[in-house]
N, C-alpha and C positions, 0 to 999 in steps of 0.2 A: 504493500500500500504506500499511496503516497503520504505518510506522515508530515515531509516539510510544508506540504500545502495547507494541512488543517492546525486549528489553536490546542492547544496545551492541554484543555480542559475536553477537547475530542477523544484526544490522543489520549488521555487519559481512560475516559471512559472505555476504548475500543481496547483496550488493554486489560480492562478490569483490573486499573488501581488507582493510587490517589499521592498527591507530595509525602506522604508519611510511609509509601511501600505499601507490599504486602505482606502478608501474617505467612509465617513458618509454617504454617499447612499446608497455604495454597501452594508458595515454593515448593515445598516434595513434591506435591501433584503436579505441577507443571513442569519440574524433573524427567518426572518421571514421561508426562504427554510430548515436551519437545526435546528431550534427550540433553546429554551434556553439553557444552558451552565450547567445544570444542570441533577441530577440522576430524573427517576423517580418513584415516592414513592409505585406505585401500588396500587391494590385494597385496600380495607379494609371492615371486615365486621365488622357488627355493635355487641352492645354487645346481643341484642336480638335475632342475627341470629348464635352468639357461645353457646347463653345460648339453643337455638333449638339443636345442634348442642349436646349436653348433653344428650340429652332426646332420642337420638336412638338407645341406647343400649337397646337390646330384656328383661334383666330381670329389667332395667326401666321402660320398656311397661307394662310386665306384674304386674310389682307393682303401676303403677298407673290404670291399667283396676281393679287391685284386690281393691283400694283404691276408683274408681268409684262405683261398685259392693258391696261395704261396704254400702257408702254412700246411693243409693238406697234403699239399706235392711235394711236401720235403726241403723246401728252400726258407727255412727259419729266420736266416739274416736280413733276406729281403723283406719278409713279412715284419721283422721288428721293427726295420729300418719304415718301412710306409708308416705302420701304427704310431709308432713318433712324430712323425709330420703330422698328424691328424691331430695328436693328443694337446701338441704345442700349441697349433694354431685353434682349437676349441679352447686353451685358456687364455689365451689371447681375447678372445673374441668376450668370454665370461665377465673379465676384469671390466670392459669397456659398458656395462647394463648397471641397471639400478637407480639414474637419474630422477625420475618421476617420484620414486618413493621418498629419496633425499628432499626434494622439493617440499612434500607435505611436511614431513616432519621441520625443514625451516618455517614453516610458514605457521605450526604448532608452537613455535619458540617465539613469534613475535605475538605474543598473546601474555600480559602479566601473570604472575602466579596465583595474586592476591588480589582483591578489590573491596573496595570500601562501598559498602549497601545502605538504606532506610527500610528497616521490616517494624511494622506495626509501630513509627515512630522512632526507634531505636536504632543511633548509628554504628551498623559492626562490621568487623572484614571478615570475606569470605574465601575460599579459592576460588578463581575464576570462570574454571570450568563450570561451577555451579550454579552460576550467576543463568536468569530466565527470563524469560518475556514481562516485562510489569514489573521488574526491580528498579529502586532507582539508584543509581551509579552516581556516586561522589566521586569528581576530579578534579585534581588541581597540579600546578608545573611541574613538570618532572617525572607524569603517571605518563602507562599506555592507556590508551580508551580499548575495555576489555570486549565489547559488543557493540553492536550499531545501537545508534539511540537518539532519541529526539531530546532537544537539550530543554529545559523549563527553568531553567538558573541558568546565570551569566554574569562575572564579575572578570573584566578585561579578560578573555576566555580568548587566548589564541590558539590552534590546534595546527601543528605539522604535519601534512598529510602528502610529502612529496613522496610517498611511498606507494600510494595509491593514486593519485589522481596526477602528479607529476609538476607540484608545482612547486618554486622554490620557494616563497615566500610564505606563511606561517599563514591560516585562513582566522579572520578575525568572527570569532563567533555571538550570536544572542540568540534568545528566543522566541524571539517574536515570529509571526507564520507568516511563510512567502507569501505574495497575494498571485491566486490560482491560475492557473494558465492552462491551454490548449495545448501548450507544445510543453515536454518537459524540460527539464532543467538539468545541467551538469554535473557531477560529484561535487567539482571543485565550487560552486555557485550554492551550494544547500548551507547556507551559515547558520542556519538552525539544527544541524546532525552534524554525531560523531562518529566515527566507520573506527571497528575493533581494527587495532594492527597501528593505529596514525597516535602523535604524542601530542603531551601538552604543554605549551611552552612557555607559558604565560597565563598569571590571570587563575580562576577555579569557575566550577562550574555545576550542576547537578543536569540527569538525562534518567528519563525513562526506558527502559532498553524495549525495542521493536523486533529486534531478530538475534538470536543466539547460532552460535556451528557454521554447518554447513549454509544456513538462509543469508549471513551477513553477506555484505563484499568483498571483503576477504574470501568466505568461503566458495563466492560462485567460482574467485579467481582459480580455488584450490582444486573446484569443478572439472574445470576447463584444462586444466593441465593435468589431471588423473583421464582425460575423456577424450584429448589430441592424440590422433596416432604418431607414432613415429613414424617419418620420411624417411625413406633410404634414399641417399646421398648418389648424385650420377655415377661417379665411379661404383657404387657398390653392384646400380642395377644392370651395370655394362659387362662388371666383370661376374655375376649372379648369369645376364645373358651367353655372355663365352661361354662358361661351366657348363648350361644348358650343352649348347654347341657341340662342345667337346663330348660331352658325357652322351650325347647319342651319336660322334661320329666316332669312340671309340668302342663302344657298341658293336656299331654295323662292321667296324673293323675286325673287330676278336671273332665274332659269327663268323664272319666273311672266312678269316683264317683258318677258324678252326674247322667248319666244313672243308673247303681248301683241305685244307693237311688231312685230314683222315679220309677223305676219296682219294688224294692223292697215293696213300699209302694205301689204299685194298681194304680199307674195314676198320671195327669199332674194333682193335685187340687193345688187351690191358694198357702194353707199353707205347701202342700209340696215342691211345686216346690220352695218357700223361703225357708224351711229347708236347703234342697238342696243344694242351693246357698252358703248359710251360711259353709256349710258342706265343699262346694270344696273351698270356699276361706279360711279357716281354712288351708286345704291342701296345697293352696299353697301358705298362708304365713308362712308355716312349712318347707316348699321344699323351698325358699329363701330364702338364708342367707342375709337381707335387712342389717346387716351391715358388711357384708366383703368388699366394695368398702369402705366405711368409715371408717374402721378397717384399711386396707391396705394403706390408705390415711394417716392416723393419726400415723400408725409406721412409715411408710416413713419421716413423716414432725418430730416427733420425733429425726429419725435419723441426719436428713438433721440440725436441730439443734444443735446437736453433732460435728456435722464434721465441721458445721459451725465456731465453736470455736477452731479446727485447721488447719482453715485457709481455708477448703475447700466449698465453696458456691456454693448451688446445686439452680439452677437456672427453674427444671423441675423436680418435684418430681421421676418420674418413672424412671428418669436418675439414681436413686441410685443404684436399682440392675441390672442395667445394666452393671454396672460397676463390680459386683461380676461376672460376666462372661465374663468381656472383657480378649478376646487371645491377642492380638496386640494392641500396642499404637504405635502412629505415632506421632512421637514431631519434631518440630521445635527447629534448635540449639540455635539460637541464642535467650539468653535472657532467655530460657528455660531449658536446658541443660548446659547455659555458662553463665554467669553472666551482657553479653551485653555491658561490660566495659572492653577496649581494659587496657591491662595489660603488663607492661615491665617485662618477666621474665627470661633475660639472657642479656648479655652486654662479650661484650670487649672492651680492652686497658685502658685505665686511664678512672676509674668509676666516679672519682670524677671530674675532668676535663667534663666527655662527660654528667656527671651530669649537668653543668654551661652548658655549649653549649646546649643541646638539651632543657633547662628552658628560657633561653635567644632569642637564633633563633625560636622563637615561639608565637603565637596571642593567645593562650589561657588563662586567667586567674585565679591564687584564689581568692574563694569570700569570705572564711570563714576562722576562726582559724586553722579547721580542718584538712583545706588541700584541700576542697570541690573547685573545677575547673570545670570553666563553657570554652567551646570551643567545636572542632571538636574531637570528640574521639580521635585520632593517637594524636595531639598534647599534649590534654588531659591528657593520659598517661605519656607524654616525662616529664610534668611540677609537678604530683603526684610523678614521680619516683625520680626527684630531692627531693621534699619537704621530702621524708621520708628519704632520704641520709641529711637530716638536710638543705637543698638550697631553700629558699623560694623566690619565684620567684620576688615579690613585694619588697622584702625590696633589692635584687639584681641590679634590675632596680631603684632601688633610686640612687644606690651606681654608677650604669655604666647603664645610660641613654642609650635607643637607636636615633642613630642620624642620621642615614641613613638603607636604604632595598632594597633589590631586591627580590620584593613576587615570589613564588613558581608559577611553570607553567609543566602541562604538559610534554612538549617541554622539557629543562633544567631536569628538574625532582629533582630542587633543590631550596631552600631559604635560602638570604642569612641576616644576621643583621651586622648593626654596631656599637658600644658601644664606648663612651667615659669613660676611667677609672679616678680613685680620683687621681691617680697619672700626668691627662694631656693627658694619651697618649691614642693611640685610638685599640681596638682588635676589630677581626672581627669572626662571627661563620657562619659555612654552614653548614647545611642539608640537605640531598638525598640519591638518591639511591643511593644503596656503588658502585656497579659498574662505576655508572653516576661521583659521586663524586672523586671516587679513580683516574678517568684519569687528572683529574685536580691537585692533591698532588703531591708536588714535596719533603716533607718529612713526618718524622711519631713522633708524641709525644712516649718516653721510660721511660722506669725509670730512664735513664743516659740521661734523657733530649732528647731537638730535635735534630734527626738527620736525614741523605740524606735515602730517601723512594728505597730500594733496591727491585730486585727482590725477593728475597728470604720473605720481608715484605708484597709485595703485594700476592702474593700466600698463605702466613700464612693465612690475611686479605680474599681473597675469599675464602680460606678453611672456616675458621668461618662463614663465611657468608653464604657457601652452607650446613654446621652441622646445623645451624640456621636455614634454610629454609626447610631444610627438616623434621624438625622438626613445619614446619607448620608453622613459626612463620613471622610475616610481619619484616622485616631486615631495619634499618635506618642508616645512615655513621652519623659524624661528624667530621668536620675538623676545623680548627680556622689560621688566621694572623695577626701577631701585626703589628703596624705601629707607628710612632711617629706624623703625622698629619692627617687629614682625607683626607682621597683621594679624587683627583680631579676628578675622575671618576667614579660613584658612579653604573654603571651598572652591570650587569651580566656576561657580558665578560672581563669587567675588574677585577670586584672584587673576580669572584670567577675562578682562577686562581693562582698559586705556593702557593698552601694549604697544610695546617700543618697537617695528619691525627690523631684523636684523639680518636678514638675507632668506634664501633659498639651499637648499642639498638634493641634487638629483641623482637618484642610484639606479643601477640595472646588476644583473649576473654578467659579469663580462664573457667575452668567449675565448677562448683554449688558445695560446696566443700560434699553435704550430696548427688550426685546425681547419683555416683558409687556407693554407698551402696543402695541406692533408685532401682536400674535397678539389682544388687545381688537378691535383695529383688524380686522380678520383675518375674525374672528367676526363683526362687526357686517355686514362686504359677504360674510357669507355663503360661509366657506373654512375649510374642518376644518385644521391643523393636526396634523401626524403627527410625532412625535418618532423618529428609527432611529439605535440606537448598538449601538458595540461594547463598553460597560462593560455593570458592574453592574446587577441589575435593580434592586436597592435605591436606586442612585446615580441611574438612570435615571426612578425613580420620584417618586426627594423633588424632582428639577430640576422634572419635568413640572409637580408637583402647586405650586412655587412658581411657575411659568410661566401655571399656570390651561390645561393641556391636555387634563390630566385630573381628576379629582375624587376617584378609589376607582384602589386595587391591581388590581382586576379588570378595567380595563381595560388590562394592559400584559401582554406576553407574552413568552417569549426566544424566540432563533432554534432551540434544541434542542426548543421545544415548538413552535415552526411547524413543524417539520421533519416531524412525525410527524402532520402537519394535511393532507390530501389538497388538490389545487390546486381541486376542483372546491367541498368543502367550506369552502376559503378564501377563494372568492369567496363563497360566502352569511355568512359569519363576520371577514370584514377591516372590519366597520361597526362591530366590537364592541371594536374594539385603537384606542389612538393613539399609544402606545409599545412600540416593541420593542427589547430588548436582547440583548446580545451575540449581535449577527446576524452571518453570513457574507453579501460580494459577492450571492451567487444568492437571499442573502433577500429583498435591498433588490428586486431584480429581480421578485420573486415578487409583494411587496407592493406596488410598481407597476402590474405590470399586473394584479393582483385590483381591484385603483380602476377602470384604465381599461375593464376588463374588466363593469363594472359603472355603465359609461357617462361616469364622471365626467373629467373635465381633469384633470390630476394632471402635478406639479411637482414637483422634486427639487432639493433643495440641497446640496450637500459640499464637501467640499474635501482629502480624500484619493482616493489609486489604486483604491480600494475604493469609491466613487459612482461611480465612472466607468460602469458598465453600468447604475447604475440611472437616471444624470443621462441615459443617450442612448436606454433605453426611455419615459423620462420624455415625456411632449406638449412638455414646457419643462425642461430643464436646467439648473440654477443654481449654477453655481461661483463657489470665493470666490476675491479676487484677492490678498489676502494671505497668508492660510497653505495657500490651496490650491495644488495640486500643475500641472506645467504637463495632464497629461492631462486630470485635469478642468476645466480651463480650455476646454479646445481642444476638449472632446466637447461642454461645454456652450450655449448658446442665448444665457445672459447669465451675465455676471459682474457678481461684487460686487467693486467696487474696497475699498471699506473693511469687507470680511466680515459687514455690520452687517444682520442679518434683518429689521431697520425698513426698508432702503431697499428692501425686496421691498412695501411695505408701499406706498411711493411709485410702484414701477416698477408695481404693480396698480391704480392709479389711473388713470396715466398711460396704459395700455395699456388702457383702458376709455373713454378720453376719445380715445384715438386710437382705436380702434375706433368709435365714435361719428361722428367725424369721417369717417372711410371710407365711411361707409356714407351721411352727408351729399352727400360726393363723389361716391359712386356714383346717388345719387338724382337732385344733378344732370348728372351727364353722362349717363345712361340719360336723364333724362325729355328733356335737350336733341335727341339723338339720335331718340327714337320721333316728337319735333315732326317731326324732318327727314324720317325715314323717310314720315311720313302726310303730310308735306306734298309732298313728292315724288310718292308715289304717286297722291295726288291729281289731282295738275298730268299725270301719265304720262296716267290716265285720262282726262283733259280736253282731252288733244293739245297741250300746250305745256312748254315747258323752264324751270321753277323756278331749278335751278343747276346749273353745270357741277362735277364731281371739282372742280378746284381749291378752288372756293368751299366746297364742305364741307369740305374739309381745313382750308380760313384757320380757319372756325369751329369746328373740333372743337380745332385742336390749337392755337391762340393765342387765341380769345374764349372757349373753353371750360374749357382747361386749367388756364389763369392764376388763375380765380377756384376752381375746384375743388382748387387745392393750396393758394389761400388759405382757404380752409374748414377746411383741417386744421390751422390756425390756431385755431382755437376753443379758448375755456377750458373747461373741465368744468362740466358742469350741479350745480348743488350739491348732490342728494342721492346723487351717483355712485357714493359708495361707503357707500350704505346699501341699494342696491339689490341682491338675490340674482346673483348669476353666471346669466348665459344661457344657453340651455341648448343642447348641442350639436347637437340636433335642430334649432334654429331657422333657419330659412330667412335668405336674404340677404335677400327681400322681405318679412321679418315684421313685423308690429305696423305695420302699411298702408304700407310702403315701395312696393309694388308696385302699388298702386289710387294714390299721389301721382302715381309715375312717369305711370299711364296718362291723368290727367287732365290734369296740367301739359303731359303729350308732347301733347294735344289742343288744350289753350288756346294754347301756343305755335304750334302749326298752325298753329289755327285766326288768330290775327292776322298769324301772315305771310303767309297769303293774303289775308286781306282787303287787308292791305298792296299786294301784288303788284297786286291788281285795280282797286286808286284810281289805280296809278302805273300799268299799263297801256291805260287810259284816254289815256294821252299818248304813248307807247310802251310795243315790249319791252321794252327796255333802263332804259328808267327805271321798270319796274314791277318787273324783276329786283332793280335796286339797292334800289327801298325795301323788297323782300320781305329783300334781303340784310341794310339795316340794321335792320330792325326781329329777324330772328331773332336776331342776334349781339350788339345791345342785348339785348332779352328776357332772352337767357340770362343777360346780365353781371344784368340787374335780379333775376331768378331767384336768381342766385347767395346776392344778399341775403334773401331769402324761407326759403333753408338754415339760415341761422345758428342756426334752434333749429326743428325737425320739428313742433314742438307749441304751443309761446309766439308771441308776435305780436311780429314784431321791432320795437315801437314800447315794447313793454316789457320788453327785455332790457336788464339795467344794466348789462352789459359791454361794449366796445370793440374791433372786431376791426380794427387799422388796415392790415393787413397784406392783409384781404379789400378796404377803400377804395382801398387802393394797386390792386389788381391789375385791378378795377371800372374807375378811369381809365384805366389801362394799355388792356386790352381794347378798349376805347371807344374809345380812341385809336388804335390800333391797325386799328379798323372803317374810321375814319373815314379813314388812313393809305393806305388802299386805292380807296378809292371816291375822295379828292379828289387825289391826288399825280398830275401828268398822266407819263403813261408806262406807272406800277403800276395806274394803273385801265386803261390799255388790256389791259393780262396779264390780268388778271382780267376784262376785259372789261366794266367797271360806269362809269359815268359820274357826273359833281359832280351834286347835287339842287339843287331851286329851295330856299329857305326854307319855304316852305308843304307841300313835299315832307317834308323833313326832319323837322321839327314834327311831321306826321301822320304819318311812321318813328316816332320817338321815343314820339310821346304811343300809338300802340298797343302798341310795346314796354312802354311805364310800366304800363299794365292789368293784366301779370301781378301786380302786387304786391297790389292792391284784391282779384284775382279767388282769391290763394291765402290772403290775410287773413282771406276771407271763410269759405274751405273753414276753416279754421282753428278760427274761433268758432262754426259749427257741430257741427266733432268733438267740440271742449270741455263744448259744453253737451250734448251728447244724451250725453257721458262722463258728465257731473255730475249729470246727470238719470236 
């Protein structure tokens, strides 16, 4: 219901209670009818129903049937060796779950323990969870508000509620009932309600609670993030689609083979049909790349190490390249874009004067040498902007006591102090609204001293005041009176009357001073930036338009004219906003998915309770690590350790360059993979044995892998972030990833058999070994051939030592097998002569000439 619209004494009655509470009966019974005062946490699965949860992927099936299959037919090592891979890469995947449920439980912690109640008259504290519909809730500075509630007391009642509604400034509360309307009204607009979860920062207050748990605002947000699915990220559903791929074309292969081989040999006998066996599992541990889910794991976690170190914490592995394709970011101003600390940056009349007055007329203090002031923002500012004009507020109040006040109200829209000076006599400071204030000045401080406040003064005075306001900036008066004893009248209407005018102080949230060159940056690789708050539109407008987000008023919108925007009409109409203001939870959600809904990646930054549904509808989520909240931390993808929206600026680079990288990896370990697969199949059709399982395991997952994680090694190509975001539609095999694979998978073949057929001239055995050294050379040579898709690695300037390293390793590793007497018996391969070796080696070397050459061909018929 709408409680802000109706009086006190509705609200009352619709609640069945009264200013004194209800009686300790009713409470258990409504206990017990609306449940406890709390979110709740949801399912949870256990860690053996995520670790099952691991094991569905089709070319996990088929590498644990191939790992059964082993195991039956007598080859143990191979079967351990797959089962390892599987086992790694499902706890890998395990560690990365569990967000959703973290979220609740933050969101359970911003909820007080304790609360102070009225039952039958009687003021007592309670636990909060306990607290019910028709209580009323005592609050005053310093509390959290435990449930939503419509306020009926109000004594300077200001409520912090940027956690919810997104705004930076502190919402000044009363009780009086909105007058009704047709359209509704904004979170941040109801200054007669308190939403559980927002604090109080100022001032006290009493409220009848209307919704406890799950009903609050708090709790729909908690709703909505137990009830969003998870997105799988493009790489995951690219490489989900490969798996498909493979796992039916290794299928039709082992069928294929295995019929093959037992017509070929005359019949179903014992020992052939295990031949067989042996046969297609060879095939299709050659046709699975068993470590490109590990490989792709391990660059990723590489990376996410990286970026960790400036500043950016990637909380979801696969969240990295996603980020190399995000079109759209959606940020949050406050705190994200604006530094969240109200800022004095303009003033009029006597600076130094309205310095004294607006440090004096004020509750906020310094705590530290610094300058560091702890109070309500807007004050906050007034007592920083003195101390750096040299006015330190503490040693001021030594010198001129305050001795009398009339606190700030609503109503009045003013506060007033009054100070005994070292000289005896007594001055007096007000603050307020300049308009509020200016009717009560009966002169104006000059540079020739005070004198009679003329027309022509007060017109100056709102000229500056509307330059100032439209300029977005919040507008404060101050005026001051001496007096030689303290007034017998120490109120509001006495005191602040024939006032001295003594200038103006205009403040705003400045913005992030690196985060116009961050959204430059932005723009150049091709990424709309969307500005979503819960202030003003005005406020919202002058940040944008200093940020360079938007250009013209027409393109920002509030959340009460979304509201009345149909969702179908807001997807053809969300190209025309890049600012929206004083939005609700469900707008930021709305505005989400009209982006995604409209093809594009789309990203979310915040760092209140109120991103939370849009950071986890988001492709990418991004929470801030300093003033954001722990829910949006924990629903988010990445966090920003230092809130700074430049380092999205980095983490977009980097997740472009690791994307990049991934897809190098993947190129070579498919093309190493299609060699084995043709080269096998070949040798099947010709009636002889290439390699046994074992030998393709050595090479998929120790000459293969080693150089495919050191590829993700790679620096960014340099015009990385000049290039447009790719587009969601694009294939894993795009822009000829897919025609390298098939040719390199060919020339690789293609030389480890000739390999095979110089060495079987002398033997099997030593025709196996040089096919074996020459494929798992190759590949390690291969590996170098990646380091750039398109340039000639003879002219790349950069240095990948981490790919040299792993090149020797590999090699070393080849050769580990084939010369250590014992381990080449396991494997079955014997020492080569020199002349052997040599002609391994130098056909392995061929790859490099033969893809150099592919190379300068694509170039020129590009550049032609």
């Amino acid at each position: 219901m709408k409680h802000y619209f109706e009086s006190i004494e509705t609200v009352l009655k619709q609640l069945g209670s009264s200013k004194n509470g209800i009686n300790p009966t009713d409470a258990t019974q409504r206990l017990e009818k609306y449940g406890h005062n709390k979110l709740d946490e949801g399912k949870r699965k256990t860690v053996f129903a995520k670790f099952l949860d691991q094991l569905k992927d089709p070319m996990i099936i088929v590498l644990i049937v191939a790992a059964i299959i082993s195991g039956i037919a007598g080859e143990p090592a191979d079967s351990i060796i797959i089962l390892m891979v599987v086992v790694v890469n499902s706890i890998l995947g395990v560690v990365q779950e569990g967000k959703a449920e973290k979220a609740i439980e933050a969101l359970q912690k911003m909820s007080s323990p304790y609360s102070k109640v009225r039952r039958n008259g009687q003021v007592m504290q309670i636990k909060s969870d306990e607290i019910v519909p028709g209580d009323i809730v005592l609050i005053e500075a310093g509390d959290a508000v435990p449930a939503d509630m419509r306020i009926i007391e109000a004594s300077s009642l200001k409520i912090e509620e940027a956690s919810l509604t997104g705004e930076s400034v502190p919402t000044e509360k009363d009780a009086d009932a909105i007058p009704p309307s047709d359209k509704d009204i904004s979170l941040g607009d109801r200054r007669n309600m308190a939403y559980m979860g927002t604090n109080v920062v100022y001032g006290r207050g009493e409220g009848v609670v209307v919704s406890t748990g799950m009903s609050t605002e708090m709790g729909k947000i908690a709703n909505i993030i137990s009830n969003t699915n998870e997105e799988k990220t493009p790489l995951q559903k690219k490489l989900a689609g490969l798996s498909k791929v493979l796992s039916v074309g290794v299928l039709g292969i082992c069928i294929f083979i295995f019929v093959f081989g037992v017509l070929r040999s005359g019949g179903f006998s014992g020992d052939n049909v295990l031949d067989t066996f042996l046969l297609a599992i060879s095939l299709a541990v050659a046709a699975i790349p068993e470590g490109l889910v590990a490989v792709v794991t391990v660059v990723l976690s590489i990376g996410v190490t990286k970026m960790s170190k400036r500043n950016s914490i990637i909380r979801k592995l696969t969240a990295v390249e996603t980020l190399g394709c995000t079109q759209i970011i959606c940020s949050d101003k406050t705190g994200t874009l604006t530094q969240n600390k109200m800022t004095v940056v303009d003033s009029f009349g006597d600076v130094q004067k309205l310095a004294v007055s607006m440090a004096l007329c004020n509750d906020a203090n310094i705590s530290g040498e610094n300058g560091e002031v702890i109070g309500e923002p807007t004050e906050s500012s007034l007592v920083r902007y003195a101390f750096d004009m040299g006015i330190n507020k503490t040693e001021m109040e030594k010198k001129m006591p305050r001795v009398a006040e009339a606190p700030f109200d609503s109503v009045r829209k003013m506060m007033s102090t009054v100070h005994k000076t070292e000289g005896g006599k007594f001055v007096q400071y007000t603050k307020g609204a300049p308009d509020e204030l200016l009717k009560n000045c009966t002169h104006i401080l000059t540079k020739d001293g005070v004198v009679p406040l003329t027309d022509k003064h007060r017109t100056e005075i709102l000229s500056e005041n509307k330059k100032m306001a439209n300029k977005a900036l919040r507008v404060l008066a101050s005026a001051m009176k001496e007096t030689d004893s303290l007034p017998a009248d120490t109120s509001p209407e006495s005191l602040e009357r024939d006032l001295t005018f003594i200038g103006l102080a205009g403040m705003i949230d400045p913005v992030r001073p690196e985060v116009k060159a961050a959204i430059e940056k932005c723009r150049q690789a091709g990424i709309r930036p969307i500005m979503i708050t819960g202030d003003h539109k005005d406020t919202a407008v002058a940040i944008a338009k200093e940020l360079g987000i938007i250009s013209d008023e027409s393109q920002a919108i509030t959340g009460a004219e979304l509201s009345e925007i149909s969702d179908i009409d807001f997807e053809e109409k969300v190209k025309n906003y890049s600012v929206y203001a004083r939005v609700q939870p469900e707008h930021k959600v709305r505005i989400v998915n009209a982006w995604r809904n409209r093809g594009k990646i789309t990203a979310m930054t915040g760092d209140g309770v109120n991103d939370a549904p849009a950071l986890k509808s988001a492709d990418i989520g991004v929470g801030m690590g300093i003033t954001g909240t722990d829910v949006t931390k924990n629903v988010s993808d990445m966090v920003l350790a230092d809130d700074n929206f430049a380092s999205i600026v980095y983490a977009v680079e980097e997740g472009r360059r690791i994307y990049d990288n991934i897809r190098k990896s993947i190129q070579f370990l498919l093309s190493s993979n299609l060699s084995e697969v043709i080269a096998l199949f070949i040798a099947t059709l010709q009636g002889f044995i290439l390699f046994s399982p074992i030998h393709i395991l050595w090479i998929n997952l120790v000459t293969d892998t080693l150089p495919a994680i050191a590829l993700g090694m790679e620096e960014a190509e340099e015009d990385i972030m000049k290039r447009p975001p790719r587009s969601t539609k694009e294939g894993i095999f795009a822009n000829g990833l897919g025609i390298n694979i098939i040719y390199q998978g060919i020339a690789i073949a293609a030389l480890t058999l000739i390999s095979y057929f110089i060495g079987n001239t002398q033997s099997h055995i030593i025709g196996m070994t040089m096919a074996f050294l020459t494929m798992s050379t190759c590949e390690v040579f291969q590996s170098l051939n990646l380091r750039s898709m398109t340039k000639s690695i003879f002219r790349l300037k950069t240095h990948n030592k981490v790919l040299f390293g792993a090149m020797v390793l590999a090699f070393a590793l080849s050769l580990f097998v084939i010369y250590v007497p014992g381990v080449n018996n396991i494997f079955k391969l014997t020492p080569l002569s020199g002349s052997n070796f040599l002609i391994s080696i130098g056909l392995a070397f061929a790859i490099i000439p033969i893809v150099e050459l592919v190379k300068l061909i694509a170039f020129a018929v590009k550049k032609a």
